[in-house]
N, C-alpha and C positions, 0 to 999 in steps of 0.2 A: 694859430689856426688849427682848429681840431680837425680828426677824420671825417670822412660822407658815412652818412650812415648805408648798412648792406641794404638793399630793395629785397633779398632773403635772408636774413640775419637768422644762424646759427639758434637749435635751440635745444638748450642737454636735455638729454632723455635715458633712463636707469633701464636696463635689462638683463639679461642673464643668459650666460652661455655656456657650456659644459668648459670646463677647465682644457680639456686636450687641446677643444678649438683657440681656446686663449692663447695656448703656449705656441701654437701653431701659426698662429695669428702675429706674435709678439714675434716669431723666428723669419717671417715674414718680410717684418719692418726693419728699417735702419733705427739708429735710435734720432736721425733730426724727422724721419716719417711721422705723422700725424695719426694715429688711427682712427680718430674720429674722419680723417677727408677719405681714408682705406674704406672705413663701412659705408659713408653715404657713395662712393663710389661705386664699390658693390651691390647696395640698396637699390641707385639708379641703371645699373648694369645689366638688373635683374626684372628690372619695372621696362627696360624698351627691349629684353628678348619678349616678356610676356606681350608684349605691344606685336614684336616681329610676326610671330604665328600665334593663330587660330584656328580652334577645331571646327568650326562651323566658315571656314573658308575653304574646307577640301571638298569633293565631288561626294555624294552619297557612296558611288561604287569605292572609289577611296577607302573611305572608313569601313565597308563591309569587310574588303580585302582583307582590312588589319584585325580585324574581328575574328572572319575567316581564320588566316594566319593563325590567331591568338588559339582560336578554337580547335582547331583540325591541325593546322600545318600540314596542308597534304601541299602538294605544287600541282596539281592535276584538279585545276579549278573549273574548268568545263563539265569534267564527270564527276565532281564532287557531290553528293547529297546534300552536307553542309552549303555547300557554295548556294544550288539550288533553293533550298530552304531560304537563306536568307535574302536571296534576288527578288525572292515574293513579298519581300516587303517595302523592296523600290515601285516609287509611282512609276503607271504603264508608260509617260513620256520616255524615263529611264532605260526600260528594260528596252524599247523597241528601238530606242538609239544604238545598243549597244547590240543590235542584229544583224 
């Protein structure tokens, strides 16, 4: 009686990766570890954080703040000019919510 076959059978695939990661990768593993199950682990680890968060599910004033932040980094976001400046470019529902 042979095996069922996988409903996602394995499929090799050639790439390249900087040597240090290799060795790092190899120091990783035991030697019964798989590293092909090690990367599609990682592969799929990586595909449900990107799944977890997105940028177009935070609040507009959200993303200004981090802009803000990025831009100024003052903490005096009321009296900022930055801050201001960029408030003008929330729709008026926005701005008058946050009065």
């Amino acid at each position: 009686m042979s095996r069922p076959r996988s409903a996602d059978p394995g499929v090799p695939i050639t790439i390249s990766i900087p040597n240090s990661l290799k060795i790092r990768l190899d120091k990783e593993l035991s030697w019964k570890q798989s590293r092909s199950k090690w990367v599609t682990k990682a592969i799929e680890a990586k595909f449900l954080d990107m799944d977890a968060f997105s940028v177009s599910d935070l609040p507009n004033v959200a993303l200004l703040a981090a802009v803000h932040a990025r831009m100024c980094g003052c903490m005096a976001i009321e009296s900022c000019g930055h801050w201001s400046m960029l408030t003008k470019v929330l729709p008026i529902e926005e701005t008058e919510a946050r009065q």
